[in-house]
PyMOL Python script that loads the backbone (N, CA, C, O; Angstrom):
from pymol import cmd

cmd.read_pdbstr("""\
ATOM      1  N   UNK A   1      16.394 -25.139  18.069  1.00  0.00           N
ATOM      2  CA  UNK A   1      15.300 -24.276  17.692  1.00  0.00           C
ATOM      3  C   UNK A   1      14.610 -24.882  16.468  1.00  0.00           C
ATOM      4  O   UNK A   1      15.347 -25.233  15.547  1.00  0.00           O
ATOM      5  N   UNK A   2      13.012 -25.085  16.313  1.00  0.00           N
ATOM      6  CA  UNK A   2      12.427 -25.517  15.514  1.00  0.00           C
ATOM      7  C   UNK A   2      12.493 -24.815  14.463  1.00  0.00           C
ATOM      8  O   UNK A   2      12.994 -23.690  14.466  1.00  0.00           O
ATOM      9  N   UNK A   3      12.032 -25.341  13.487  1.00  0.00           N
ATOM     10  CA  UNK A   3      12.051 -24.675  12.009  1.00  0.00           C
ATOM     11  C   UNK A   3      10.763 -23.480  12.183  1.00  0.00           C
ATOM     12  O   UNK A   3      10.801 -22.335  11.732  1.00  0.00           O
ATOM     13  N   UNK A   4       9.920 -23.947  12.770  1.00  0.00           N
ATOM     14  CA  UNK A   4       8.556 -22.523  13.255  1.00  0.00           C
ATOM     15  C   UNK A   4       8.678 -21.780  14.363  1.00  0.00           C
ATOM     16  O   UNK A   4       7.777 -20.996  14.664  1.00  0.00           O
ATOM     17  N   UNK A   5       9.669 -21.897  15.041  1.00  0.00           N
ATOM     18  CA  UNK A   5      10.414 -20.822  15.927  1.00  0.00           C
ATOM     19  C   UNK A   5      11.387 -20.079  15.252  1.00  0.00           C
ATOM     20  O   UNK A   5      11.399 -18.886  15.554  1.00  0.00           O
ATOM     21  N   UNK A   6      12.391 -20.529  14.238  1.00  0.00           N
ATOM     22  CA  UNK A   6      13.018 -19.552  13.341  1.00  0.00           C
ATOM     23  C   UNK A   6      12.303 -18.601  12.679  1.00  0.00           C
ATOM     24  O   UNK A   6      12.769 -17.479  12.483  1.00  0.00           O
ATOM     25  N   UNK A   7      11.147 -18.954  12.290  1.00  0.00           N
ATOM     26  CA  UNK A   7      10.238 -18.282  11.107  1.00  0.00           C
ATOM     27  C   UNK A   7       9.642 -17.026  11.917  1.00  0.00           C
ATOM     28  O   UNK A   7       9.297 -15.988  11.351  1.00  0.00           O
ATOM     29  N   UNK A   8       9.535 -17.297  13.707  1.00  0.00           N
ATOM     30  CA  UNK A   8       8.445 -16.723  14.314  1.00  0.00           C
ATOM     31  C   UNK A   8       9.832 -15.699  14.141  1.00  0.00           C
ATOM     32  O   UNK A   8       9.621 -14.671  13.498  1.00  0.00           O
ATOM     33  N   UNK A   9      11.214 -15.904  14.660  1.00  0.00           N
ATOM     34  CA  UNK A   9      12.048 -15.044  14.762  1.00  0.00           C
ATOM     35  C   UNK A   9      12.243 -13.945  14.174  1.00  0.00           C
ATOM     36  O   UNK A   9      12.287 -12.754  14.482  1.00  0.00           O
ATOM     37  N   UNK A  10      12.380 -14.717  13.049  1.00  0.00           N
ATOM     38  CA  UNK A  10      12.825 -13.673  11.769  1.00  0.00           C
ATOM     39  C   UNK A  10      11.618 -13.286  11.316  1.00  0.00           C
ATOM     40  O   UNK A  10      11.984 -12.363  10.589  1.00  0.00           O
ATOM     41  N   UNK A  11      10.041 -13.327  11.180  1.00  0.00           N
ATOM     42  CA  UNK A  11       9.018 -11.861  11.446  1.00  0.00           C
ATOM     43  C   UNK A  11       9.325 -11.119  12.048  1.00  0.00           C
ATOM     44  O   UNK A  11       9.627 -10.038  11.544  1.00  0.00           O
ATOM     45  N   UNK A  12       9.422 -11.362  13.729  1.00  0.00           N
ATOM     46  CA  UNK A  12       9.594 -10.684  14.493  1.00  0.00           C
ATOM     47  C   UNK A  12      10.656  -9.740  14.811  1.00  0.00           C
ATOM     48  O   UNK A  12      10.486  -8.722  15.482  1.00  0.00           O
ATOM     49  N   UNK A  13      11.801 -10.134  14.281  1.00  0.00           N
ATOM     50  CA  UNK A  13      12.890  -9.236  13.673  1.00  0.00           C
ATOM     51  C   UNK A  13      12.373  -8.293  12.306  1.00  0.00           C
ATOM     52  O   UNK A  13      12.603  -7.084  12.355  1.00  0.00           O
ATOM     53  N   UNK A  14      11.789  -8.770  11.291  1.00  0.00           N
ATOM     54  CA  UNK A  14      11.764  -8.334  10.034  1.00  0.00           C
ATOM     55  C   UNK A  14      10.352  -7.239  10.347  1.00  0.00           C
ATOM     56  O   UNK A  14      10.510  -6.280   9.591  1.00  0.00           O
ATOM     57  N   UNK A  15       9.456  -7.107  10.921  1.00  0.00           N
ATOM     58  CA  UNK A  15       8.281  -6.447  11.605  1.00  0.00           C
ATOM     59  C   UNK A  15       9.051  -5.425  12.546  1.00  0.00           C
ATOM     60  O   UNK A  15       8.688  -4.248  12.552  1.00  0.00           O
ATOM     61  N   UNK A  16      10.135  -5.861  13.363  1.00  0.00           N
ATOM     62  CA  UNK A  16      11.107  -4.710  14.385  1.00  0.00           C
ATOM     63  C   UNK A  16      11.414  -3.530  13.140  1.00  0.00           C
ATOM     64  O   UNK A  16      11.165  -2.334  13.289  1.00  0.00           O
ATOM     65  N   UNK A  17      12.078  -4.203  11.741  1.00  0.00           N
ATOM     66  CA  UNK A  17      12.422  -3.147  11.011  1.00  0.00           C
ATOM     67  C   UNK A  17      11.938  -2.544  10.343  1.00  0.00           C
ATOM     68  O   UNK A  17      12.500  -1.486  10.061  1.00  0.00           O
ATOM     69  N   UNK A  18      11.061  -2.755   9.916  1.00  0.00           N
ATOM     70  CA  UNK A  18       9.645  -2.348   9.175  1.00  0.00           C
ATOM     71  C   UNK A  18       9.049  -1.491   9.803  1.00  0.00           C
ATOM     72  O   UNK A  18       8.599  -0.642   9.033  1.00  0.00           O
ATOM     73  N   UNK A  19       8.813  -1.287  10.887  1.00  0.00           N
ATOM     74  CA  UNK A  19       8.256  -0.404  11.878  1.00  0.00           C
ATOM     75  C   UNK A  19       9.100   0.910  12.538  1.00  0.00           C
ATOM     76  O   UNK A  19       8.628   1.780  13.269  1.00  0.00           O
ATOM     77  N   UNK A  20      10.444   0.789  12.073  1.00  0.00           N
ATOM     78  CA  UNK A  20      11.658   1.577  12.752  1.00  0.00           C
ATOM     79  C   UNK A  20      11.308   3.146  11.639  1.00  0.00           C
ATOM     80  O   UNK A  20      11.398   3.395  10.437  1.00  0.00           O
ATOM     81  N   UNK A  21      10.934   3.810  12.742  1.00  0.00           N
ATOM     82  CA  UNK A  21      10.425   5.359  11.675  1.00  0.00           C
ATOM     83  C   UNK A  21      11.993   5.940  11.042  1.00  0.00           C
ATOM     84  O   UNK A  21      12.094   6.834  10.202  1.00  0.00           O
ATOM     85  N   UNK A  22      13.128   5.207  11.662  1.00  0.00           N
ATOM     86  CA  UNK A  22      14.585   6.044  10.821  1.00  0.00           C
ATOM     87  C   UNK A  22      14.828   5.254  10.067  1.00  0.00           C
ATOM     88  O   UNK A  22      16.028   5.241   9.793  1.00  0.00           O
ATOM     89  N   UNK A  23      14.105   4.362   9.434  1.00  0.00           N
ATOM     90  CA  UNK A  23      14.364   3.700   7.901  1.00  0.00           C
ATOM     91  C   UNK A  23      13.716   4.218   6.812  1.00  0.00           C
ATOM     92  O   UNK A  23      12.493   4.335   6.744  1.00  0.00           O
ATOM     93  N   UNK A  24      14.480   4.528   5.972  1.00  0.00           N
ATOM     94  CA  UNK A  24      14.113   5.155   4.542  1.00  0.00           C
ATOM     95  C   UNK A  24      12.798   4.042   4.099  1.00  0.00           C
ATOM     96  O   UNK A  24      12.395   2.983   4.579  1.00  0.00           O
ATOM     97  N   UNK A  25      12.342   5.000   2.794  1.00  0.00           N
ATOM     98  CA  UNK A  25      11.001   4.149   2.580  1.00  0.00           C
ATOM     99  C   UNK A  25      11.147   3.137   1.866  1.00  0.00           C
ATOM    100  O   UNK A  25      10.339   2.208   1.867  1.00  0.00           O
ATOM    101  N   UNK A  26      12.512   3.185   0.943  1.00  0.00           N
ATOM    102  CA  UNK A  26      12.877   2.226   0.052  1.00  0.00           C
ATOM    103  C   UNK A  26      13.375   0.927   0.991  1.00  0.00           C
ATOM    104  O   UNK A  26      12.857  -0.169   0.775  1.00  0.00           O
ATOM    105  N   UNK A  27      14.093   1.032   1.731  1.00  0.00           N
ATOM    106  CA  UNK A  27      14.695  -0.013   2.395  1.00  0.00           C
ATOM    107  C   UNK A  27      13.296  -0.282   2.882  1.00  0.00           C
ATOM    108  O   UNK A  27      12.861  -0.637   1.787  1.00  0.00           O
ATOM    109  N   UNK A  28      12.133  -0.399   3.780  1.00  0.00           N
ATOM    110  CA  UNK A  28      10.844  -0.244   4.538  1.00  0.00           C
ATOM    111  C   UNK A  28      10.529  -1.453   3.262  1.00  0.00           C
ATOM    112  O   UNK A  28      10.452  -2.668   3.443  1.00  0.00           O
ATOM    113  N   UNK A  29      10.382  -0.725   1.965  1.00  0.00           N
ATOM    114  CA  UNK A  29      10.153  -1.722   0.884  1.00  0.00           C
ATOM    115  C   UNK A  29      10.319  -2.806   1.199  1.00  0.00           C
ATOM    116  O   UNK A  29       9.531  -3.635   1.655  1.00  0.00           O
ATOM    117  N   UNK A  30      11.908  -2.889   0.850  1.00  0.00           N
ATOM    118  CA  UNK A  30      12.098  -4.384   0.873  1.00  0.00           C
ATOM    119  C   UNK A  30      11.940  -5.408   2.086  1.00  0.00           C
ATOM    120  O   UNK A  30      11.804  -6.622   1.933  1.00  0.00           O
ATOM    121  N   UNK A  31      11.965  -4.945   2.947  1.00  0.00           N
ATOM    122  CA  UNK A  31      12.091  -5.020   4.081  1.00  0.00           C
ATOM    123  C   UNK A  31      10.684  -5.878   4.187  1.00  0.00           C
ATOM    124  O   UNK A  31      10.624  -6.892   4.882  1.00  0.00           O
ATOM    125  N   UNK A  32       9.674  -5.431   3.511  1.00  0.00           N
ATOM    126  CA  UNK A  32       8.394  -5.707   4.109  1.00  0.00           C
ATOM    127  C   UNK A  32       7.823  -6.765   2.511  1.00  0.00           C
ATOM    128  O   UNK A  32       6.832  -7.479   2.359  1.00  0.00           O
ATOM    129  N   UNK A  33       8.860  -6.453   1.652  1.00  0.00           N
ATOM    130  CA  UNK A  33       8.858  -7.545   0.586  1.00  0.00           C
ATOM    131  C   UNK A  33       9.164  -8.902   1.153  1.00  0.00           C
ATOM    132  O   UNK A  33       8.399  -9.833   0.901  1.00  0.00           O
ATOM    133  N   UNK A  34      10.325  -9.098   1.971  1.00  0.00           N
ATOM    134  CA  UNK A  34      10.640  -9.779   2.324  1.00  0.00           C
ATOM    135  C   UNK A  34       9.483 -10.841   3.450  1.00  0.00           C
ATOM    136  O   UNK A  34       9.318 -12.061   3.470  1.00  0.00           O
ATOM    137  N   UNK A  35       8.773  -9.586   4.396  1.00  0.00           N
ATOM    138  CA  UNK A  35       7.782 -10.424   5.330  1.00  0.00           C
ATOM    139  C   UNK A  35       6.986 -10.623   4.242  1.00  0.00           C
ATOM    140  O   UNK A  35       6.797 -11.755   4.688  1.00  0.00           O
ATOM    141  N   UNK A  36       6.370 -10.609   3.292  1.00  0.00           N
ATOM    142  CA  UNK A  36       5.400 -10.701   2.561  1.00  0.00           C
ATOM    143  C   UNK A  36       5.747 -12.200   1.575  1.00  0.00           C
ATOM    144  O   UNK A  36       4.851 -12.865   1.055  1.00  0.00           O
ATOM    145  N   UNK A  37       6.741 -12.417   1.505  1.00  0.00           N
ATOM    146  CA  UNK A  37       7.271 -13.625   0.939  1.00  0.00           C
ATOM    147  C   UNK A  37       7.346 -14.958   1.967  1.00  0.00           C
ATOM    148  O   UNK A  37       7.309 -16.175   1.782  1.00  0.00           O
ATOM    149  N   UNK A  38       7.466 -14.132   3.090  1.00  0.00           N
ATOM    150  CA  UNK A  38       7.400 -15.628   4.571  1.00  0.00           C
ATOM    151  C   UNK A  38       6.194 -15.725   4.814  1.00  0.00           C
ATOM    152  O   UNK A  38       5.950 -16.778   5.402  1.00  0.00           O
ATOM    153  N   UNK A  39       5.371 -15.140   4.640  1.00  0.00           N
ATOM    154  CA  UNK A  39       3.895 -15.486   4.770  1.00  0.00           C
ATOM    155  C   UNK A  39       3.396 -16.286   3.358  1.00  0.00           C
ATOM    156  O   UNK A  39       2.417 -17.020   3.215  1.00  0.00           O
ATOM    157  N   UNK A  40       4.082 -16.013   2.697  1.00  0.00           N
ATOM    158  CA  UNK A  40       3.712 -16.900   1.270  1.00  0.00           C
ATOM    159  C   UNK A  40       3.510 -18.733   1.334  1.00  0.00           C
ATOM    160  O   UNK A  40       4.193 -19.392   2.118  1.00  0.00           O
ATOM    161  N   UNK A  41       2.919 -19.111   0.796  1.00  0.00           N
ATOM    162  CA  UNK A  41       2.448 -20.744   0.621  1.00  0.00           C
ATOM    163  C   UNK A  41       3.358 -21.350  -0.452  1.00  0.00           C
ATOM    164  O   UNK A  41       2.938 -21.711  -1.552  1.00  0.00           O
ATOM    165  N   UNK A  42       4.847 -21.449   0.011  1.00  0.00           N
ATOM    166  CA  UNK A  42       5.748 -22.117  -0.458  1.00  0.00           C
ATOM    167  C   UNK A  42       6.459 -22.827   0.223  1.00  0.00           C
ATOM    168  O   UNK A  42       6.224 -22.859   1.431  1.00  0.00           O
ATOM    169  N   UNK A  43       7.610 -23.663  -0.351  1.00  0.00           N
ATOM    170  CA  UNK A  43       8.472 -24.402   0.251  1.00  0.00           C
ATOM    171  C   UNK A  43       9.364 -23.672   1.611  1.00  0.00           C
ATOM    172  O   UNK A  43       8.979 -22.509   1.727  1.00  0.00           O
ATOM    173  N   UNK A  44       9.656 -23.769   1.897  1.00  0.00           N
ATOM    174  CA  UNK A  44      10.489 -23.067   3.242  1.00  0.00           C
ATOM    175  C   UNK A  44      11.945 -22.660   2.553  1.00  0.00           C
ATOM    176  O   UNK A  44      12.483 -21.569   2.744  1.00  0.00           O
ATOM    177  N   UNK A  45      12.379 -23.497   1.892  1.00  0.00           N
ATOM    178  CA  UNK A  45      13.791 -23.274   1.184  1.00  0.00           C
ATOM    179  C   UNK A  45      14.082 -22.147   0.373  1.00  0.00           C
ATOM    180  O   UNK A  45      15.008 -21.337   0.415  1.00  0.00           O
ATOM    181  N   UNK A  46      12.378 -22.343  -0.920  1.00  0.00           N
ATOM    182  CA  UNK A  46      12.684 -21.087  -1.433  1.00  0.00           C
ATOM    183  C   UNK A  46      12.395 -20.223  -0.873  1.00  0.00           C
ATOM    184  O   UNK A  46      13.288 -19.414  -0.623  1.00  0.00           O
ATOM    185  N   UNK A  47      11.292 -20.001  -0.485  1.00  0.00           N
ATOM    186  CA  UNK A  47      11.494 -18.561   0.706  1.00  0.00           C
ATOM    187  C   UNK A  47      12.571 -17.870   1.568  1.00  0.00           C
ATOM    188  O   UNK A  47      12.624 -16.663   1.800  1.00  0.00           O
ATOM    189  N   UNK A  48      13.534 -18.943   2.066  1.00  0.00           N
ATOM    190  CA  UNK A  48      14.694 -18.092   2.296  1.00  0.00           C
ATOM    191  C   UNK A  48      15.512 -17.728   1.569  1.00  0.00           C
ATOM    192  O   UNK A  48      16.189 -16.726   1.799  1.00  0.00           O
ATOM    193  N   UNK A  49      15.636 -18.446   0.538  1.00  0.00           N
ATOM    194  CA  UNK A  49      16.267 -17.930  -0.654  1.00  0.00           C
ATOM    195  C   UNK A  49      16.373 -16.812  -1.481  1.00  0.00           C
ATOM    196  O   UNK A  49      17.336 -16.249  -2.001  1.00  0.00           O
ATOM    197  N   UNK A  50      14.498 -16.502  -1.493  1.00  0.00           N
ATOM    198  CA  UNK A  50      14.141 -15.384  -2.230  1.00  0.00           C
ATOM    199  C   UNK A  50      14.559 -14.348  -0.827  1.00  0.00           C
ATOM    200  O   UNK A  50      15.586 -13.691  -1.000  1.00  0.00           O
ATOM    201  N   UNK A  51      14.086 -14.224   0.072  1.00  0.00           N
ATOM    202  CA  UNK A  51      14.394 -13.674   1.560  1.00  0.00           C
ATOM    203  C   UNK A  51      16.004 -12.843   1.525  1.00  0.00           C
ATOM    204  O   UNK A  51      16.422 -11.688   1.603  1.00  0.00           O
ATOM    205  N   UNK A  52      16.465 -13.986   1.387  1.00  0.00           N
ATOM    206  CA  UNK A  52      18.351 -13.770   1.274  1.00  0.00           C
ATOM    207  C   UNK A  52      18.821 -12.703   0.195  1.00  0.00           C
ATOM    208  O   UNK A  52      19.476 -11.666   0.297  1.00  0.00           O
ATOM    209  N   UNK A  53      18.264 -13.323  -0.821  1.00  0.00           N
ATOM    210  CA  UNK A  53      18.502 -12.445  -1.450  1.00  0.00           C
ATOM    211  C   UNK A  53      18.316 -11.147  -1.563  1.00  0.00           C
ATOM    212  O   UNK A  53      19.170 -10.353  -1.956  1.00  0.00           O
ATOM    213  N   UNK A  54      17.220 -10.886  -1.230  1.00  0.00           N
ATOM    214  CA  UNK A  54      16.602  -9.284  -1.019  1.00  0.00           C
ATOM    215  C   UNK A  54      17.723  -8.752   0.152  1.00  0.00           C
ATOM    216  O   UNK A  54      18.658  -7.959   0.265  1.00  0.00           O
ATOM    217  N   UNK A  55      17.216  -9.418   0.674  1.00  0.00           N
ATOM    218  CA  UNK A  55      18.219  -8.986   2.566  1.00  0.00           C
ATOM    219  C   UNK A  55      19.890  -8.592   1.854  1.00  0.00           C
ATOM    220  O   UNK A  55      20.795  -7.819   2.167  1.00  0.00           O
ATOM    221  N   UNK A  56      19.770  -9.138   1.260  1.00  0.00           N
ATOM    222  CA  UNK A  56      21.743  -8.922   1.277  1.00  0.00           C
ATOM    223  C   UNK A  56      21.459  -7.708   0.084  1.00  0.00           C
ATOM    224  O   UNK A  56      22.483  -7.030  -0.006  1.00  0.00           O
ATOM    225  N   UNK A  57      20.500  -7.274  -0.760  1.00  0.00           N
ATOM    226  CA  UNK A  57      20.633  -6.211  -1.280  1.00  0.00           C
ATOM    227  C   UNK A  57      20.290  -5.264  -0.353  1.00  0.00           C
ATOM    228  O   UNK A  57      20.632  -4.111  -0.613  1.00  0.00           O
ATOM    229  N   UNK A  58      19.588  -5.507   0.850  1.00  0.00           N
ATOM    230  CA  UNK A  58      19.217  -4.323   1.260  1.00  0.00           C
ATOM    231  C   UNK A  58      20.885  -3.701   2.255  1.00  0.00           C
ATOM    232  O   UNK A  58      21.482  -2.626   2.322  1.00  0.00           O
ATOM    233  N   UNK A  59      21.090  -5.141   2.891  1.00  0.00           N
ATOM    234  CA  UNK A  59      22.499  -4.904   3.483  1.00  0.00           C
ATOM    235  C   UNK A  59      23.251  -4.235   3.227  1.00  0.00           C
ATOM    236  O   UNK A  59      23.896  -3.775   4.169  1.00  0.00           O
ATOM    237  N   UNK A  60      23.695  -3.686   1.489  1.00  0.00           N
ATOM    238  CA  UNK A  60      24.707  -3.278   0.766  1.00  0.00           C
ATOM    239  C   UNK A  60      24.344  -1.735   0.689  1.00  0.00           C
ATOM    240  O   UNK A  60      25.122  -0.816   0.433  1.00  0.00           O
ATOM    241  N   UNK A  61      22.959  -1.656   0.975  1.00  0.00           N
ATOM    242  CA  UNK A  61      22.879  -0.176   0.856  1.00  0.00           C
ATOM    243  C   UNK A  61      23.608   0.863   1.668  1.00  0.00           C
ATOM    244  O   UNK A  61      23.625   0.644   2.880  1.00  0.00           O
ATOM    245  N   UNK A  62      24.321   2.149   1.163  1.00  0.00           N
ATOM    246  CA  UNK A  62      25.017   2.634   2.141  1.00  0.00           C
ATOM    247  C   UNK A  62      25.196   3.613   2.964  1.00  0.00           C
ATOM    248  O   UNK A  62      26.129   4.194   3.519  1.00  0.00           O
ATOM    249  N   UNK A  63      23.228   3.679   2.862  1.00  0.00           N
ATOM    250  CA  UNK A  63      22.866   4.719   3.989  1.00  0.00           C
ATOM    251  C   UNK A  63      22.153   3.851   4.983  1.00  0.00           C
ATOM    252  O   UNK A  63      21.753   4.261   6.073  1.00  0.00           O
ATOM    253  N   UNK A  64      22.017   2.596   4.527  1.00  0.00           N
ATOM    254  CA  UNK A  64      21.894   2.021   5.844  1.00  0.00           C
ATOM    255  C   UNK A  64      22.764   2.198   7.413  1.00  0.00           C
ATOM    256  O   UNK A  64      23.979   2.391   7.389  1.00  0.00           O
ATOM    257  N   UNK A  65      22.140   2.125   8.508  1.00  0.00           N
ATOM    258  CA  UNK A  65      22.514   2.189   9.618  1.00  0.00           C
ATOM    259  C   UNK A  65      23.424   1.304  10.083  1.00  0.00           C
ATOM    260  O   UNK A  65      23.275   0.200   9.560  1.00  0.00           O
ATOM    261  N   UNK A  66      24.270   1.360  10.828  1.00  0.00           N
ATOM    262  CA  UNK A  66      25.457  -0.258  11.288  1.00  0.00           C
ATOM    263  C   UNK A  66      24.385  -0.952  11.680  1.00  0.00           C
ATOM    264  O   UNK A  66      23.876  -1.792  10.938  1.00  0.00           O
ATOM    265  N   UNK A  67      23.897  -0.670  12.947  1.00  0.00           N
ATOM    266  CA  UNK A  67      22.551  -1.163  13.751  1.00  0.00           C
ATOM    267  C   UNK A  67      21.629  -2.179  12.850  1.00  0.00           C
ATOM    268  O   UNK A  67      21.570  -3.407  12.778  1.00  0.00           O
ATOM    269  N   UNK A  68      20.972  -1.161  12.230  1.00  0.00           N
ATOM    270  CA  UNK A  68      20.130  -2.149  11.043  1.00  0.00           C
ATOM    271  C   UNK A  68      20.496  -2.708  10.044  1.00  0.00           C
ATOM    272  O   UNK A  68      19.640  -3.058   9.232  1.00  0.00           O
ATOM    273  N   UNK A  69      22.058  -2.998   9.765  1.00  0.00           N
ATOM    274  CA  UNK A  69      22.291  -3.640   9.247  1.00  0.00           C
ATOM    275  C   UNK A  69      23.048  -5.280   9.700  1.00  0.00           C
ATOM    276  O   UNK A  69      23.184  -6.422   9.263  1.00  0.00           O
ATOM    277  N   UNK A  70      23.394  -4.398  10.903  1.00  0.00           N
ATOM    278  CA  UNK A  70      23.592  -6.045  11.473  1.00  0.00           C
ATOM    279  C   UNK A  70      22.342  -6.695  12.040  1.00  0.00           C
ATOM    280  O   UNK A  70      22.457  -7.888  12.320  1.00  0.00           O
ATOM    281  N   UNK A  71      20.896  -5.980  12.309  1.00  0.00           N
ATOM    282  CA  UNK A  71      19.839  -6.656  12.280  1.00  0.00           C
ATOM    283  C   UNK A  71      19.587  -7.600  11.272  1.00  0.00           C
ATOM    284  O   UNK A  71      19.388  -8.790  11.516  1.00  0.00           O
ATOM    285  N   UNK A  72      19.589  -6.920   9.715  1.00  0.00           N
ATOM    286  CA  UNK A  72      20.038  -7.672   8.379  1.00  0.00           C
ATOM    287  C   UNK A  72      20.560  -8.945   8.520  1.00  0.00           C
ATOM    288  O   UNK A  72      19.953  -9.985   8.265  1.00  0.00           O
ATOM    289  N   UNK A  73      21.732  -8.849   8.944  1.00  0.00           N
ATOM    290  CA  UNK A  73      22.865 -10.059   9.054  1.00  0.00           C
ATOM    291  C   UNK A  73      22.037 -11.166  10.036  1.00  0.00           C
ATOM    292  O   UNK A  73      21.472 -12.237   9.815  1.00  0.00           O
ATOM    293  N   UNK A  74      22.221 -10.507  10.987  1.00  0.00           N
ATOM    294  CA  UNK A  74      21.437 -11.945  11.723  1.00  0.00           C
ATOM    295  C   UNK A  74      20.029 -12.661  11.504  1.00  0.00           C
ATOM    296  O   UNK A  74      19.597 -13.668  12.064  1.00  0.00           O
ATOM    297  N   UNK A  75      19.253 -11.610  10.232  1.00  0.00           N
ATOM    298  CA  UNK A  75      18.316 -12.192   9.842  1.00  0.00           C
ATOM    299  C   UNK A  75      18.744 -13.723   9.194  1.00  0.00           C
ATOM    300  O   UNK A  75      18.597 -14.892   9.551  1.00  0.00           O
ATOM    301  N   UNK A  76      19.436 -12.928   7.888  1.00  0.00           N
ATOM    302  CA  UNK A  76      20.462 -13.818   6.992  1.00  0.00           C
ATOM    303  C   UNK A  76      20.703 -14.919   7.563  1.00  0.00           C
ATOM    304  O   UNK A  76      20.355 -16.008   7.108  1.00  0.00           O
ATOM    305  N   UNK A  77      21.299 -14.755   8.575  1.00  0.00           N
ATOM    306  CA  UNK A  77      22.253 -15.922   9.705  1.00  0.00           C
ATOM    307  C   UNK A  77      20.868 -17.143   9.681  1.00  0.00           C
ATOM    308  O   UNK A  77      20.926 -18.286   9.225  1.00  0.00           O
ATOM    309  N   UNK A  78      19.703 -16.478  10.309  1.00  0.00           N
ATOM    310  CA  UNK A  78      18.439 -17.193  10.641  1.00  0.00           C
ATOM    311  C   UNK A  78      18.030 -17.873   9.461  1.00  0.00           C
ATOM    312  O   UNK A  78      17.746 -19.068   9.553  1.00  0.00           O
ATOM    313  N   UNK A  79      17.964 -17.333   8.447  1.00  0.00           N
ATOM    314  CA  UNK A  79      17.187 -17.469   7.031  1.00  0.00           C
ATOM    315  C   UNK A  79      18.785 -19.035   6.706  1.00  0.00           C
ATOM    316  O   UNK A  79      18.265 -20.138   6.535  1.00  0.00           O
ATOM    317  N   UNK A  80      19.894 -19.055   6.663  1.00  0.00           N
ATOM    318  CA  UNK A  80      21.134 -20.208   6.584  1.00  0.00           C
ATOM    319  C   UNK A  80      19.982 -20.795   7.422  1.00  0.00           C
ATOM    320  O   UNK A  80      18.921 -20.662   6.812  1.00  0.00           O
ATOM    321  N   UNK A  81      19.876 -21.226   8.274  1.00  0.00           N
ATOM    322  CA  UNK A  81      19.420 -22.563   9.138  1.00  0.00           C
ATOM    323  C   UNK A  81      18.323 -23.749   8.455  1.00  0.00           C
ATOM    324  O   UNK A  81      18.196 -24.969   8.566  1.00  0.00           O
ATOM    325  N   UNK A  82      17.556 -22.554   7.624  1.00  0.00           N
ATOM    326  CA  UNK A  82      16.048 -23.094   7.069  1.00  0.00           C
ATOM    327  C   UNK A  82      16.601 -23.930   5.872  1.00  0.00           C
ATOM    328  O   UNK A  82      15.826 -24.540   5.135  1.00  0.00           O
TER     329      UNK A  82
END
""", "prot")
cmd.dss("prot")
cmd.show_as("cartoon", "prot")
cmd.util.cbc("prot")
cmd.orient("prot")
């Protein structure tokens, strides 16, 4: 998988959660902090970096859903490759 097929992924995952009406507004936040940083005009590295990081705070939250949080994870997983 190309490095611009990962990227298309993980929008398209990160836009799935962003859009999910049983996510709190705070998580929605970051969530959409996060797409807002992959659209950014930077290196690819730091962007997952900054990405990761958010993601694994949002992960820890503990009204998050199992569901959406292993969406989380396999973002993560995606965001390791870059």
């Amino acid at each position: 998988m190309s490095q611009q097929e990962v990227l298309s992924e993980i929008a398209e995952l990160l836009n799935e959660i962003a859009n999910d009406s049983e996510i709190s507004c705070n998580i929605k936040e970051k969530v959409t902090n996060s797409l807002n940083t992959l659209n950014e005009d930077m290196d690819t590295s730091i962007k997952a970096s900054k990405m990761m990081q958010e993601l694994e705070l949002v992960s820890e939250n503990s009204n998050l859903e199992s569901y959406t949080r292993t969406q989380i994870w396999n973002i993560v997983s995606l965001l390791e490759r870059l």
